[in-house]
N, C-alpha and C positions, 0 to 999 in steps of 0.2 A: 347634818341638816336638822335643824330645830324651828318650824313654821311659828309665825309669827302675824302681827298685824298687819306690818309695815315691810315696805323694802323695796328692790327692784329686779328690772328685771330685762336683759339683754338681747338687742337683734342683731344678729350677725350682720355686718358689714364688710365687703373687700379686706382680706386681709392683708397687711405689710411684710413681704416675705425679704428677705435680708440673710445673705452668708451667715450659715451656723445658728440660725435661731428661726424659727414660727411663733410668731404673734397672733392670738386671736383680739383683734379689738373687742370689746363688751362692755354694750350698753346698758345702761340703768332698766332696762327690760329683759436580778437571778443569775444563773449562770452568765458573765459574757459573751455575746454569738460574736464570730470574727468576722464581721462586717465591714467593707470597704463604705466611707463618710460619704454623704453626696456631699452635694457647693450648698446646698443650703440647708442650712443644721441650725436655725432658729425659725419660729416660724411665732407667728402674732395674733391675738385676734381683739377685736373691738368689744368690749364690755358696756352694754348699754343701760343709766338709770330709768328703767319705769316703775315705780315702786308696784304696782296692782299687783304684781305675783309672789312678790316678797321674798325674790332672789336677784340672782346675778345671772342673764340665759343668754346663749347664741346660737344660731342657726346653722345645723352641719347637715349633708346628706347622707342615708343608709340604703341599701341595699344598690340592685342594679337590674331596669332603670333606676335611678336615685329617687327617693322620696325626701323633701324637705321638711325638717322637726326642727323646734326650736327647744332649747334641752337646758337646766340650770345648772349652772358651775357648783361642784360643791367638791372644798379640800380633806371635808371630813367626812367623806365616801368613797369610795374606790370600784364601783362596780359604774358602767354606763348602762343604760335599761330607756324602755321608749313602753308607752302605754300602744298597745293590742288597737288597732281600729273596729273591733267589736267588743273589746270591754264595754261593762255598762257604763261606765264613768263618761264614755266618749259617745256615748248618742245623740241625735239632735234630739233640739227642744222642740217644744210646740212651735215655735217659729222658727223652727231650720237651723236652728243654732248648734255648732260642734260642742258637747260638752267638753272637748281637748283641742280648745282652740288655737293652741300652738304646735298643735300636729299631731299624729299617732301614726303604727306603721302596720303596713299591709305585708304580710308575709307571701300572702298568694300573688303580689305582684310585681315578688321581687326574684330573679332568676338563679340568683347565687345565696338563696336564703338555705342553712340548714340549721334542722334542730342538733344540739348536742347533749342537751341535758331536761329533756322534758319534766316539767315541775318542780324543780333543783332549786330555783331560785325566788328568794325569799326574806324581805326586814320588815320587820316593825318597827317602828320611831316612836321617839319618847314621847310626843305628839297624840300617839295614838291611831294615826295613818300608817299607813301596811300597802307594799304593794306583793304578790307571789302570782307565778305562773314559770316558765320554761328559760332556761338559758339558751342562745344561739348563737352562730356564728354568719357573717356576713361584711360587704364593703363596706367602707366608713371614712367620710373625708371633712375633712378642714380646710378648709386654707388652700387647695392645693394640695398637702397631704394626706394622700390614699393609705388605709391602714386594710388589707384585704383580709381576710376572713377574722377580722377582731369580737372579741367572746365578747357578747351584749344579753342582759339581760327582756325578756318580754315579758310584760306586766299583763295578763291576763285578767285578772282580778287587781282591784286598788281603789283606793278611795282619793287619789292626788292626779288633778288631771293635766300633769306633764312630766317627763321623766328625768333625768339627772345625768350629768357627766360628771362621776366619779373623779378622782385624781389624786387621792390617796395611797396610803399603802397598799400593794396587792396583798398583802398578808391578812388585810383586815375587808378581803371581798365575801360577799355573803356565801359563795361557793364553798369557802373554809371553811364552813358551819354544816354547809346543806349536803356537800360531797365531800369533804376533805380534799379538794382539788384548789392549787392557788393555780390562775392563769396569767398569762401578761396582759396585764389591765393598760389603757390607752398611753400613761408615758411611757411603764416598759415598752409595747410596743413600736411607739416612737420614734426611740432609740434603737430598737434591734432591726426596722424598716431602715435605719440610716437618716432618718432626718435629722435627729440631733447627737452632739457627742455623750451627752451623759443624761443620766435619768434624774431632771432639772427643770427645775419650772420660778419664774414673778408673777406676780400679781400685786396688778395697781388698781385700785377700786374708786380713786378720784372719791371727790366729796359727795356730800348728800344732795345736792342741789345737781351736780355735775349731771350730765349726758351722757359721757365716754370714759370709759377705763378699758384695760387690757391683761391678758395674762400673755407672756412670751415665753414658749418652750425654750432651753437650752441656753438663758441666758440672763442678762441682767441689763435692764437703762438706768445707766447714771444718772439720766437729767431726769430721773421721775423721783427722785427725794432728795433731800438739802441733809449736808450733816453728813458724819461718818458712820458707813453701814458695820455693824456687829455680827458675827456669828456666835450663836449659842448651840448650846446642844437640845436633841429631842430627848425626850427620856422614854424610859421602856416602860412597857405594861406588861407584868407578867412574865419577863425577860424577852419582849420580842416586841418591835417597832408595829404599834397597829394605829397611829393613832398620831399626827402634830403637837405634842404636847411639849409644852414648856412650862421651867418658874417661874410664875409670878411669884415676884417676893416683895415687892412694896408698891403701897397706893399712896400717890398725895391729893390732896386735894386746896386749888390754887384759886383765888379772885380777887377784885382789888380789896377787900375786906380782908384779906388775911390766907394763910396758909395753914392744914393739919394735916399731917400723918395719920392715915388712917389705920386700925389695927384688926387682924379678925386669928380667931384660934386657930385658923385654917392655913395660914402662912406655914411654909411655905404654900403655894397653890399648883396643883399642874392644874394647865388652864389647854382646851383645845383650842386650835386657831382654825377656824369652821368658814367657808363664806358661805355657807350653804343655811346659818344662821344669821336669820333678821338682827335680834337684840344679841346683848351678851347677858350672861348669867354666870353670876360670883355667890359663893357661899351666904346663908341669911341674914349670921351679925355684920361683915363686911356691905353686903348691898341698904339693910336698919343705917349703916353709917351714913351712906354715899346719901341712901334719901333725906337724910336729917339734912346733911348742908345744902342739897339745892331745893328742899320744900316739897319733895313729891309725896305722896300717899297713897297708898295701897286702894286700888276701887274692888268692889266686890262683884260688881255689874259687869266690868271688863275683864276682871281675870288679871290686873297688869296693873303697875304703879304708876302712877299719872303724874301733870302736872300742868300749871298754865303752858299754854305755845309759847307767851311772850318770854318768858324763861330762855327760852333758846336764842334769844338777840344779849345776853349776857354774855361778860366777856370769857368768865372761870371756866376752869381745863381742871383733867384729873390725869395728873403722870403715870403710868404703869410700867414699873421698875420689876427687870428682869433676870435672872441667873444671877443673884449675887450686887453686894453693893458698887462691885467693878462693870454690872453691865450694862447693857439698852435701855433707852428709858423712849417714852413715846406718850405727846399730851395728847388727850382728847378733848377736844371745846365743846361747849354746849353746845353749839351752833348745829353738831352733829350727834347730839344725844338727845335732841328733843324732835321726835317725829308725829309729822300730822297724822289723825286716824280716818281722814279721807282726804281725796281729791279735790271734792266740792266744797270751794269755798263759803257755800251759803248755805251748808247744811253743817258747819260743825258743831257737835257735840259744847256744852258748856255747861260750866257744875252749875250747879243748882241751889246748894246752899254751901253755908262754912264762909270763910274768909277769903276763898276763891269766888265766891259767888258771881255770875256773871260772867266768867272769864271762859277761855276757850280750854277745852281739854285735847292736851295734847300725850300721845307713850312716851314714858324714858327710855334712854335705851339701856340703860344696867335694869336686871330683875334681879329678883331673887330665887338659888335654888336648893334644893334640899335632899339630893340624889347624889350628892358626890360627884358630880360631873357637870364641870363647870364649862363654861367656853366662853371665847371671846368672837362675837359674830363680829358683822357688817359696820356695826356702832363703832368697833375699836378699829376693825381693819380697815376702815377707810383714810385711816389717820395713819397709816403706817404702810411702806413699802414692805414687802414680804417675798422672800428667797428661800425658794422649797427646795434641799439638796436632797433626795432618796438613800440615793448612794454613800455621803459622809456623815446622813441621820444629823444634821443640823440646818436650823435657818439662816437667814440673816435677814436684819428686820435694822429698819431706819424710818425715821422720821420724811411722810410723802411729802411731794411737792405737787399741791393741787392744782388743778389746770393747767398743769404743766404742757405746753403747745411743744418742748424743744425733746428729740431722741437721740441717743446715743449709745445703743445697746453692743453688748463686751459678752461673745461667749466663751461657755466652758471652753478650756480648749482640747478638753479629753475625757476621757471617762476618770470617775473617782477623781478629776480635778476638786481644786475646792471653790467655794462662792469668789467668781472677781469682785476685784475692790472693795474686799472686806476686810476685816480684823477679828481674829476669836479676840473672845473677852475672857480677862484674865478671872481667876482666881474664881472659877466657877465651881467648884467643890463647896463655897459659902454661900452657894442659894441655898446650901440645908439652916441656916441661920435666920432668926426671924425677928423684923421691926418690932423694938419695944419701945412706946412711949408712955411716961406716966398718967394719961387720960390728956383729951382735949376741949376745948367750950366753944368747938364747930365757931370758930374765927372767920372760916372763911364764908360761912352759910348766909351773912347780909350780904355780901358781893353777889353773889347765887342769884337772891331772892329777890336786886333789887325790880323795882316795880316799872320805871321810868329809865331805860337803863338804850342810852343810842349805841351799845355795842354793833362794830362791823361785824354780820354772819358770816363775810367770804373771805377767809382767813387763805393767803398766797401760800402757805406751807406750814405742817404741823409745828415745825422749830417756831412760828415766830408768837407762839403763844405767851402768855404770862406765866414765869418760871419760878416755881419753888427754891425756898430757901434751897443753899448750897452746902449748908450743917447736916454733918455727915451724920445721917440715924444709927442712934443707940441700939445695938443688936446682940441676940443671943442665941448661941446655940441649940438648937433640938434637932431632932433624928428624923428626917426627911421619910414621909411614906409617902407611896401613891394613893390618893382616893377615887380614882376610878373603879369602877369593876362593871365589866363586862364592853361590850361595844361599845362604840360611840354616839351613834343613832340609833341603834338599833336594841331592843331588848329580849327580841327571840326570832327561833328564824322557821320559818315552815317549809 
């Protein structure tokens, strides 16, 4: 999780429960245990857009009686955690207002609450928001599925006022820092209750403008991306899985003005795949590039590269090329990299002077970063279907199909099964290989920029964008490192 301007933000809706899978919808607001399957081993949930929170949230019950919190999806954390209803974060205001307006949780009023690790639990984000207080155990439901004494963290102290459903690796839970204890975080769990066959998750995040999206435990829907889905592999951190990471190994950049291969020292990239981040952030020279062709500029006021809004009714996409020149590719259109920095229509922001002058300021969603730890948030994922295997440490990632109204979801059919309806992609030993082009004169940056430009914003599916040259990029060898170091979100732990 990487906090940001923009984004949204999910309210739980009836879930769609189906043989062998849970779906959560969402709105824009270890060992094997030898468990006998139940009948329903998928399960679903609604993912809803409101961007004011600047995630992805749905609404689960904990404890017993239940308490209702609304909690934000994040794949680049692994711990689930709910803010204290006496932290300070969560007081009313002078006018009765919850400062944790999407819930907090009372332990005194729940009958099966126990503490198991008092003060254990503890991150800081690169943000510089923290939450620490106590680990616990207690009820926990979605959907329908009851997960009974599942390890949750309580936020006693924190500056974020709502908390997070992990779904990472358990390896990479804050407990592995604070106790050396890894626990079964919510998909192991899951899976060892018998809800789903394997330790598996999708996520469809529907466009920027969308209402609904969903994550579906244990399984995959064909009809929510166009194109053939790929499996790639995660790579390791430190020789042990803490982390979604993949190679990006090539950027293009596409409009009707032209096409360029972008290039940065940094390629290959492990890049996190985060929904728990608003924008994405790519290395400095690579992101110097991206702004050069679509005209954004760095604000000093904002903290963030900007650019006009009208920008985003342009038609240009940027490809992000995966494991090797044999693998995934997936465009993203402006349409969904240029985000508004309010709500209100009548109060937007506008530059002031320069050659924008008078225009409206709108975020990109590529930034720039300078930490070695890059990720690709909400900006990229919402363009791409994305298949979380635990268990075989790869994804599979296809080009979405937005708005997609039709379902037809395919589970694992076992444990350590592999992604249905996929394909590994071949010859993935050559993501250690990196795009070389002899320099470019940003070709496609007048497509970008233009001014008067009736581009459609509501593009039916990421495939049907404007496609880069088919000439195969000149490539070269070097010696693949990881630039990571240390957590993901997190920079220390208390």
């Amino acid at each position: 999780m990487k906090s940001s301007l923009v984004g949204a933000s999910l309210v739980s809706t009836l879930g769609l429960v189906q043989a062998q899978t849970i779906q959560w919808n969402i709105e824009g607001r270890h060992p094997q245990p030898h468990l006998a399957r139940r009948a329903k081993t998928t399960y679903e949930e609604v993912i809803s857009n409101d961007r004011s929170e600047g995630g992805y949230f749905t609404e689960v019950t904990i404890g017993n009686p239940p308490q209702n919190i609304t909690l934000q999806l994040d794949t680049g954390s692994s711990d689930v955690w709910v803010p204290w209803n006496c932290a300070d974060i969560c007081e009313d205001d002078n006018n009765g207002k919850s400062g944790c307006p999407l819930g907090s949780f009372d332990p005194d009023k729940s009958k099966t609450f126990k503490h198991v690790a008092p003060g254990m639990f503890g991150i800081t984000f690169v943000d510089d928001s923290y939450v620490k207080g106590d680990y616990f155990e207690d009820h926990f439901e979605l959907d329908g599925a009851v997960i009974n004494n599942l390890t949750m963290g309580l936020a006693i102290k924190t500056n974020i006022s709502y908390g997070l459903i992990g779904v990472g690796y358990a390896k990479n839970e804050a407990s592995g820092s604070t106790t050396d204890v890894i626990y079964p975080n919510l998909p192991v769990a899951m899976y060892q209750a018998g809800y789903i066959n394997t330790i598996a998750y999708s996520v469809w995040l529907n466009d920027l403008d969308a209402k609904a999206g969903s994550i579906l435990f244990g399984g995959v829907d064909t009809a929510k991306y166009v194109g053939d889905m790929h499996r790639i592999d995660i790579q390791k951190l430190d020789g042990h899985y803490y982390h979604f990471i993949v190679a990006l190994t090539s950027l293009v950049a596409t409009s009707s003005s032209g096409s360029d291969v972008l290039t940065s020292d940094s390629f290959p990239i492990q890049a996190v795949l985060d929904s728990g981040t608003t924008l994405s952030y790519l290395p400095q020279d690579l992101a110097h590039e991206i702004w050069e062709e679509v005209g954004a500029v760095w604000s000093q006021y904002y903290g963030v590269a900007v650019l006009p809004c009208a920008y985003g009714r342009n038609q240009g996409n940027f490809t992000f090329g995966f494991a090797g020149p044999d693998g995934p590719s997936i465009s993203v259109g402006m349409d969904e990299l240029v985000l508004s920095m309010t709500s209100d229509a009548a109060n937007m922001p506008v530059f002031e002077s320069g050659a924008y002058k008078g225009e409206n300021i709108c975020t990109f969603g590529i930034q720039n970063d300078t930490n070695d730890l890059y990720l690709l948030g909400n900006t990229f994922l919402r363009s791409a279907y994305v298949v979380y295997d635990l268990v075989n440490n790869e994804v599979g990632i296809a080009a979405t199909d937005f708005n997609s109204t039709k379902s037809k979801r395919v589970p694992f059919k076992s444990y350590g099964a592999t992604i249905p309806s996929a394909t590994a992609s071949s010859n993935q030993h050559r993501a250690t290989e990196k795009p070389t082009v002899p320099g470019h004169n940003f070709t496609a940056a007048e497509g970008f920029q233009e001014s008067d430009s009736n581009g459609n914003d509501d593009k039916d599916n990421a495939g049907s964008l404007l496609n880069p040259p088919t000439t195969p990029l000149a490539l070269v060898v070097t010696t693949m490192s990881f630039m990571l170091a240390g957590g993901r979100i997190f920079s220390s732990i208390f």
